[in-house]
N, CA, C and O atoms as a GROMACS GRO file, in nm:
protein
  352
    1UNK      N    1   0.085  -0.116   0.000
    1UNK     CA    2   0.000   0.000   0.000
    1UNK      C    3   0.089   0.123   0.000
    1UNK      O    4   0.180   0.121   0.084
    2UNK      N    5   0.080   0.239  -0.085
    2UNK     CA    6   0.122   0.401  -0.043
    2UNK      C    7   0.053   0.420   0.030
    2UNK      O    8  -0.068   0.434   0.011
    3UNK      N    9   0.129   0.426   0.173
    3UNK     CA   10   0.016   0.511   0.275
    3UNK      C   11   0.177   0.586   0.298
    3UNK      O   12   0.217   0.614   0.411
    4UNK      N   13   0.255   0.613   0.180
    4UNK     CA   14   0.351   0.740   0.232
    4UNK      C   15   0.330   0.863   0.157
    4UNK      O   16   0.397   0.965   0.176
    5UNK      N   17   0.236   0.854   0.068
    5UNK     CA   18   0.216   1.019   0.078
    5UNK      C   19   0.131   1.094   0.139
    5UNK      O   20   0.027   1.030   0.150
    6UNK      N   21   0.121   1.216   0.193
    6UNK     CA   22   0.039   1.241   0.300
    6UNK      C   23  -0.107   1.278   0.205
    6UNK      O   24  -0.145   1.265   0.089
    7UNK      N   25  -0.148   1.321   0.306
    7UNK     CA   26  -0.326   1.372   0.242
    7UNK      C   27  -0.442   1.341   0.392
    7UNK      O   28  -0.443   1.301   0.508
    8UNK      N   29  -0.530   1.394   0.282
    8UNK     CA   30  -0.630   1.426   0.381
    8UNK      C   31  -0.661   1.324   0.472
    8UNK      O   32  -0.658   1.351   0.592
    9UNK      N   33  -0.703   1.157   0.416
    9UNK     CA   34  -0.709   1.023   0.512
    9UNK      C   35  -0.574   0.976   0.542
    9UNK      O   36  -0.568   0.859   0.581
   10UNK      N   37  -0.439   1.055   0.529
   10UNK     CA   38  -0.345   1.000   0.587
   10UNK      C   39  -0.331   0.909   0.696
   10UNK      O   40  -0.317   0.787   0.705
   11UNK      N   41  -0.340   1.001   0.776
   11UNK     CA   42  -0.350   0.996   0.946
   11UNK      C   43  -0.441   0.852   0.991
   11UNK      O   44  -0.405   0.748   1.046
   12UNK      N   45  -0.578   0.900   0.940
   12UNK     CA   46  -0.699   0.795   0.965
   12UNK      C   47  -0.635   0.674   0.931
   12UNK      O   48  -0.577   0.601   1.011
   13UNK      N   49  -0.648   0.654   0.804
   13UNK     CA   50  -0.587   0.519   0.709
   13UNK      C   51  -0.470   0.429   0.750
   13UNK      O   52  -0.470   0.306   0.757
   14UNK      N   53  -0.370   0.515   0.775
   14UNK     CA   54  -0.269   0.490   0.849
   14UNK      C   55  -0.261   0.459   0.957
   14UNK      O   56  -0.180   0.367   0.969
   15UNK      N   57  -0.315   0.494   1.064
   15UNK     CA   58  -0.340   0.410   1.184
   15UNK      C   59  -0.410   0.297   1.183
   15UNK      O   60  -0.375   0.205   1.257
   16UNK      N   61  -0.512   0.285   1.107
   16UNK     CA   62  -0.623   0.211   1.133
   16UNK      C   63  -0.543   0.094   1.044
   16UNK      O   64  -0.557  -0.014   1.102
   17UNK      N   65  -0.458   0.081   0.914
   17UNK     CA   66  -0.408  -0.017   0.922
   17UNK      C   67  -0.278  -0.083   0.979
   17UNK      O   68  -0.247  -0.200   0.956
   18UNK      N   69  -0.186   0.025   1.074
   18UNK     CA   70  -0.120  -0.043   1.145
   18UNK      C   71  -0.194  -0.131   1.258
   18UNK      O   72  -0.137  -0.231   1.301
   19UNK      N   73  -0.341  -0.090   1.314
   19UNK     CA   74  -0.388  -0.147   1.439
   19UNK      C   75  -0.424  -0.292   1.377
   19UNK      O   76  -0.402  -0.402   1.429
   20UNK      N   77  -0.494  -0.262   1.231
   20UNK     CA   78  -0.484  -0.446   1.166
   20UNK      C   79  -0.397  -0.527   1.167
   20UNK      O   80  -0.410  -0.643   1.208
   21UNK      N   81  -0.299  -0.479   1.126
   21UNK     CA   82  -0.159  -0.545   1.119
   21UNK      C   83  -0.107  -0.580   1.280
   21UNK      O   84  -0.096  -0.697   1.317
   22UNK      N   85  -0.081  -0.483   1.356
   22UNK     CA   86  -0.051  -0.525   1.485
   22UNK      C   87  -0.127  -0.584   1.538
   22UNK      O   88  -0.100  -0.615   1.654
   23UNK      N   89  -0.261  -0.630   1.478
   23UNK     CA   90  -0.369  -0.760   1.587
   23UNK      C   91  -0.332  -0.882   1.535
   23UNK      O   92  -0.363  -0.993   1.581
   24UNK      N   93  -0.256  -0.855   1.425
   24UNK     CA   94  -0.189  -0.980   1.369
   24UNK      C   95  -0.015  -1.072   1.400
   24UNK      O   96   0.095  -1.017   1.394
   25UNK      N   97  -0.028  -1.146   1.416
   25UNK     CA   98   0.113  -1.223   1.453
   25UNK      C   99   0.211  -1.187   1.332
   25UNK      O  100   0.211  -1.265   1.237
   26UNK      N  101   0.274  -1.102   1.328
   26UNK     CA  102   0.358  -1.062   1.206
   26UNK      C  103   0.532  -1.037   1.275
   26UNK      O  104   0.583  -1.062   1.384
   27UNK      N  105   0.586  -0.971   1.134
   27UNK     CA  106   0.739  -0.997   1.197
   27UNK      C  107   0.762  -0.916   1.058
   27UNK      O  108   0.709  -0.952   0.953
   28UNK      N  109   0.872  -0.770   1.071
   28UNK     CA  110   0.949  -0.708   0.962
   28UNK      C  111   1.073  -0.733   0.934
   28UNK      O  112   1.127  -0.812   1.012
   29UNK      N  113   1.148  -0.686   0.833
   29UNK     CA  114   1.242  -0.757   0.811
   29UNK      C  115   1.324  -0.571   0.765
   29UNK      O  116   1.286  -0.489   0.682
   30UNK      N  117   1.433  -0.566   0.852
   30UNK     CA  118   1.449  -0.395   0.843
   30UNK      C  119   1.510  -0.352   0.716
   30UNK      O  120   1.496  -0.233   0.685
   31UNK      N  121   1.571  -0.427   0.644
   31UNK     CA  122   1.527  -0.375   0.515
   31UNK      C  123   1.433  -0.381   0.383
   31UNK      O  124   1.444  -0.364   0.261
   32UNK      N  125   1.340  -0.413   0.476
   32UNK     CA  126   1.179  -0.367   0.374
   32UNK      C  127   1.069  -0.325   0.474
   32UNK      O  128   0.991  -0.381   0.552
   33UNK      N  129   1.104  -0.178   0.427
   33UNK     CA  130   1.060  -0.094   0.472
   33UNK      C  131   0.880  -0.085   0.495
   33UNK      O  132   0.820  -0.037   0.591
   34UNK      N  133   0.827  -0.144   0.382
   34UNK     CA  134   0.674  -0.172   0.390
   34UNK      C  135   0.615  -0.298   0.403
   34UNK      O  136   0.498  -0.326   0.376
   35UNK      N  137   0.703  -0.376   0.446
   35UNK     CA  138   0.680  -0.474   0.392
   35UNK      C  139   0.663  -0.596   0.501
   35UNK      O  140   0.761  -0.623   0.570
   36UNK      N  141   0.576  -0.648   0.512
   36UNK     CA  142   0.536  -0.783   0.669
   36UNK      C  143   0.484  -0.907   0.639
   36UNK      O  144   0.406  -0.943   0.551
   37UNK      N  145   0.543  -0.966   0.730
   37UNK     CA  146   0.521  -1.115   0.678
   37UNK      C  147   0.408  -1.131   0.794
   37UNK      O  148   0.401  -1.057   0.892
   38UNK      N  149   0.328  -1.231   0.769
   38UNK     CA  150   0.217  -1.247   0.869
   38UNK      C  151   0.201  -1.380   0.888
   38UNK      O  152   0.238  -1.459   0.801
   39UNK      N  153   0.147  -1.420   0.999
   39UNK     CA  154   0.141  -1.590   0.992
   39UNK      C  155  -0.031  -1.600   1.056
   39UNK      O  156  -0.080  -1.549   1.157
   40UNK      N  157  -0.095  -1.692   0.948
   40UNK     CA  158  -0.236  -1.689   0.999
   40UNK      C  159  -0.279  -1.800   0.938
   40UNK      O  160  -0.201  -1.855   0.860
   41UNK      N  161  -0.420  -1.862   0.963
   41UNK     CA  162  -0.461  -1.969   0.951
   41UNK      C  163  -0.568  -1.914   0.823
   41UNK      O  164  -0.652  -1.995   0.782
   42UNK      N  165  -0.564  -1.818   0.782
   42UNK     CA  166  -0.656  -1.778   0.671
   42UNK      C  167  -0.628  -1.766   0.552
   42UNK      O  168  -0.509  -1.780   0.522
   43UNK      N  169  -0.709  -1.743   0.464
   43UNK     CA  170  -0.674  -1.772   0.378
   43UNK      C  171  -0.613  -1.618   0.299
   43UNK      O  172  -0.650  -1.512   0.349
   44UNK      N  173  -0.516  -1.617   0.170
   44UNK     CA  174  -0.451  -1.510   0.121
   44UNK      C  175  -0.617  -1.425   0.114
   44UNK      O  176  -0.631  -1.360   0.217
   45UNK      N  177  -0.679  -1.418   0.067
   45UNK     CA  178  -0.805  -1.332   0.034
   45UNK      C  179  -0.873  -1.296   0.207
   45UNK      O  180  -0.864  -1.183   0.257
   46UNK      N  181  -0.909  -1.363   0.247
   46UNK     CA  182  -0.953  -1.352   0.407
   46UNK      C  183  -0.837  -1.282   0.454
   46UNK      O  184  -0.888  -1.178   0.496
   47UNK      N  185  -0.712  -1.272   0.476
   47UNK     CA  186  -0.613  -1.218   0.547
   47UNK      C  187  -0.664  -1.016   0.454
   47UNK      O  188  -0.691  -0.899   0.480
   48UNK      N  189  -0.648  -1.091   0.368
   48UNK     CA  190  -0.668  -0.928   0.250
   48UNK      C  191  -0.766  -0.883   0.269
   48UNK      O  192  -0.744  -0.761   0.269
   49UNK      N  193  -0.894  -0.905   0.291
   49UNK     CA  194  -1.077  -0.833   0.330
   49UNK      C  195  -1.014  -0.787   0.465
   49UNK      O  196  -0.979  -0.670   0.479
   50UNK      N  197  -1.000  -0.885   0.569
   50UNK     CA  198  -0.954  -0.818   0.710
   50UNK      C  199  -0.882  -0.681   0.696
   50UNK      O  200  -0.935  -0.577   0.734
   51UNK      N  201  -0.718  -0.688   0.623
   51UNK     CA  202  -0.624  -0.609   0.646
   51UNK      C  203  -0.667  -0.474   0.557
   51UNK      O  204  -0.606  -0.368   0.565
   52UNK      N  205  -0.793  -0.499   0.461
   52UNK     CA  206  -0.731  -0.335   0.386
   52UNK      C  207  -0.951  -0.286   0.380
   52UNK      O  208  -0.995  -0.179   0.338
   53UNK      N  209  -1.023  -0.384   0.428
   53UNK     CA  210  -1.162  -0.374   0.399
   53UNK      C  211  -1.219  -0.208   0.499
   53UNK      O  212  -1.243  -0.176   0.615
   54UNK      N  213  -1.218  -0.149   0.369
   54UNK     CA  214  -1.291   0.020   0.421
   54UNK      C  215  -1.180   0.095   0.459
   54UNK      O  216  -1.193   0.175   0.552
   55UNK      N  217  -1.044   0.079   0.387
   55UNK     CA  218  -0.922   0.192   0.373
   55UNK      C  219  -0.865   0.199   0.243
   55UNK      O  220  -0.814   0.310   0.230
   56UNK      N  221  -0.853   0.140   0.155
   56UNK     CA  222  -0.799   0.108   0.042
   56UNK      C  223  -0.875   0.270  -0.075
   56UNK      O  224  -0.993   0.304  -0.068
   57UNK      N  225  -0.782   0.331  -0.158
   57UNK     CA  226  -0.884   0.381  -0.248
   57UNK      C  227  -0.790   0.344  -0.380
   57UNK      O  228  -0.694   0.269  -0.365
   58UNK      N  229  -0.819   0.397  -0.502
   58UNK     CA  230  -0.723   0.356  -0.624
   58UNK      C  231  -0.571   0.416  -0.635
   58UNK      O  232  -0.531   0.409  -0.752
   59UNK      N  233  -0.486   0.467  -0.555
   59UNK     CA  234  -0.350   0.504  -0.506
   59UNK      C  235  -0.282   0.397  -0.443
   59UNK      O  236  -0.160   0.387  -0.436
   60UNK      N  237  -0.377   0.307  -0.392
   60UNK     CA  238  -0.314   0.210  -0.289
   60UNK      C  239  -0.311   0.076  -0.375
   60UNK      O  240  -0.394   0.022  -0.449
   61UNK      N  241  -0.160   0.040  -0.327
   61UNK     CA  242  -0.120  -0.104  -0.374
   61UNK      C  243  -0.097  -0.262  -0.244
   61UNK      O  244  -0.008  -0.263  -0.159
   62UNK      N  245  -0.206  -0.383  -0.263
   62UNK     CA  246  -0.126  -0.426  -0.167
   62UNK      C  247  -0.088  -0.561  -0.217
   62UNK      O  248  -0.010  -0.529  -0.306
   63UNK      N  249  -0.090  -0.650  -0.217
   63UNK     CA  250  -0.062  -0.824  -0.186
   63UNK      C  251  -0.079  -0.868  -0.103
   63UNK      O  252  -0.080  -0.800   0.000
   64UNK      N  253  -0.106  -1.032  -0.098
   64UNK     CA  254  -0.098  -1.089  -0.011
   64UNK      C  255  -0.084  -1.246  -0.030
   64UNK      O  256  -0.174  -1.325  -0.057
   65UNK      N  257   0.040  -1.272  -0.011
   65UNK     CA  258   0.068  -1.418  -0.088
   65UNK      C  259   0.106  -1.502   0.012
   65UNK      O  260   0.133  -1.448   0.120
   66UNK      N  261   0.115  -1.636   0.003
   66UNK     CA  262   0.173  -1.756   0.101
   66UNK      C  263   0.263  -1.792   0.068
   66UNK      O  264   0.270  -1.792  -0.055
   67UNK      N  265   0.391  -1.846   0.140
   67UNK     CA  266   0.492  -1.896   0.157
   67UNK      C  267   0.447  -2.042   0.191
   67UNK      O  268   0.349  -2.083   0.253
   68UNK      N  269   0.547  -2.105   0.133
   68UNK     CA  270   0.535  -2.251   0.107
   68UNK      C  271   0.671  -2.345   0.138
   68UNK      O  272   0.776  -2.350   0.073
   69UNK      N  273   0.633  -2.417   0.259
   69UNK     CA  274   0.768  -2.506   0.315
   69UNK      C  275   0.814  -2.559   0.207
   69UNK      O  276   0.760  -2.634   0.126
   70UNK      N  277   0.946  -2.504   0.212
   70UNK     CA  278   1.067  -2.559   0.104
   70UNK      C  279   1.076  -2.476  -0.025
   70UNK      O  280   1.140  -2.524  -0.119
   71UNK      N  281   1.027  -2.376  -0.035
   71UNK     CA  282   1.003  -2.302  -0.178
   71UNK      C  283   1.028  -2.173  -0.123
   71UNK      O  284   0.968  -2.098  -0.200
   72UNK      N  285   1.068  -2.121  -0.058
   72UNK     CA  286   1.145  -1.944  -0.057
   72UNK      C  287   1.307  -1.980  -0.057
   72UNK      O  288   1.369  -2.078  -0.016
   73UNK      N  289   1.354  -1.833  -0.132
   73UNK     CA  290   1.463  -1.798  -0.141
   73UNK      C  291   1.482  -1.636  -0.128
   73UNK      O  292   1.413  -1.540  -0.163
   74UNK      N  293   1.610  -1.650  -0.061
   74UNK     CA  294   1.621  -1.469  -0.064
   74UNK      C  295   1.692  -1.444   0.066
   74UNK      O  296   1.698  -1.516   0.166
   75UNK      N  297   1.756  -1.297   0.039
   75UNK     CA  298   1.830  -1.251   0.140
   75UNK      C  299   1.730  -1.158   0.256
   75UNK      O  300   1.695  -1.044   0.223
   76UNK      N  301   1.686  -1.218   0.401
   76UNK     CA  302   1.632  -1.152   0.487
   76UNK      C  303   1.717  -1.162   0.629
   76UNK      O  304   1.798  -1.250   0.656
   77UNK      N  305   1.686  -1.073   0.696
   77UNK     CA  306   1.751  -1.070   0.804
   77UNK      C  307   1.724  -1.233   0.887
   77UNK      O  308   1.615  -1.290   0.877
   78UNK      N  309   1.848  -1.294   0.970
   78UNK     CA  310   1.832  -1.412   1.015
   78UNK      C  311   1.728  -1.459   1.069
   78UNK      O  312   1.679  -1.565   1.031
   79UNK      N  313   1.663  -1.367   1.196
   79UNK     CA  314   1.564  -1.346   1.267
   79UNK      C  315   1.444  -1.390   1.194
   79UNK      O  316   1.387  -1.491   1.235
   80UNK      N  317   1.392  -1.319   1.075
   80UNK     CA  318   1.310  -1.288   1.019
   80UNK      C  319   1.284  -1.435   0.951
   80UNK      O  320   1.173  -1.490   0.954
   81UNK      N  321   1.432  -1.506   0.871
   81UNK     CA  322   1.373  -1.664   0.870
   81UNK      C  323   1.370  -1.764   0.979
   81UNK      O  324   1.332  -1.879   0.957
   82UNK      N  325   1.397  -1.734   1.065
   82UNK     CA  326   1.401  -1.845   1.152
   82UNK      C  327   1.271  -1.830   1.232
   82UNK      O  328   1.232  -1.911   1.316
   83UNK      N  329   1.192  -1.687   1.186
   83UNK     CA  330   1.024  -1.657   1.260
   83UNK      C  331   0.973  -1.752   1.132
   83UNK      O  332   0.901  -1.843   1.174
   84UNK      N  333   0.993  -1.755   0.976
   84UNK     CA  334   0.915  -1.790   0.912
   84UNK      C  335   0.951  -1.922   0.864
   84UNK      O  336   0.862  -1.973   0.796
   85UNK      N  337   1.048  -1.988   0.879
   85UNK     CA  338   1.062  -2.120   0.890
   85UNK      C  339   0.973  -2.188   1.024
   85UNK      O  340   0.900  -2.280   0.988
   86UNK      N  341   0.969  -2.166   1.128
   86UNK     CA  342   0.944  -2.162   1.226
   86UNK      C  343   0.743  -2.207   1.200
   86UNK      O  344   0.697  -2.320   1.215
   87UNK      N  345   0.699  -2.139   1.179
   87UNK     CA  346   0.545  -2.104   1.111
   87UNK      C  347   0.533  -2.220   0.994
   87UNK      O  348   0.426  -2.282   0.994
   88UNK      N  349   0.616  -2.252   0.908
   88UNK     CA  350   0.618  -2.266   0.783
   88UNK      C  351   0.562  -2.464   0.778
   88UNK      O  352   0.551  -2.523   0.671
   0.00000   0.00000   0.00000
């Protein structure tokens, strides 16, 4: 999602989806800056209605994909795989 340029629902929008995100079991990885991994029993679409349903307008970008035991690659901080191996 751009929730970095400011404007009028900045503020609103912006809180209201960090409080989604923080009711959620998640974990950042400090160099990605927007970016959170989440661990939930729902599904990619159900995680997505929850996290963006009545903030989203056409400026905003999000995703929401699953990770799959034995199929990621990539450079993240140690921490950050050993939360998502961990889940996985």
């Amino acid at each position: 999602m751009e929730l970095n340029k400011e404007g009028a629902k900045y503020a609103a929008t912006s809180k209201l989806l960090h409080e989604r995100l923080n009711s959620l079991e998640t974990i950042r990885d400090s160099g990605l800056e927007t970016v959170r991994f989440v661990a939930s029993g729902s599904s990619s679409e159900q995680l997505y209605n929850y996290i963006v349903s009545g903030i989203l307008d056409t400026n905003d970008r999000i995703i929401v994909s699953q990770l799959k035991n034995g199929d990621n690659f990539g450079l993240l901080d140690s921490q950050v795989w050993n939360w998502i191996n961990a889940r996985l």
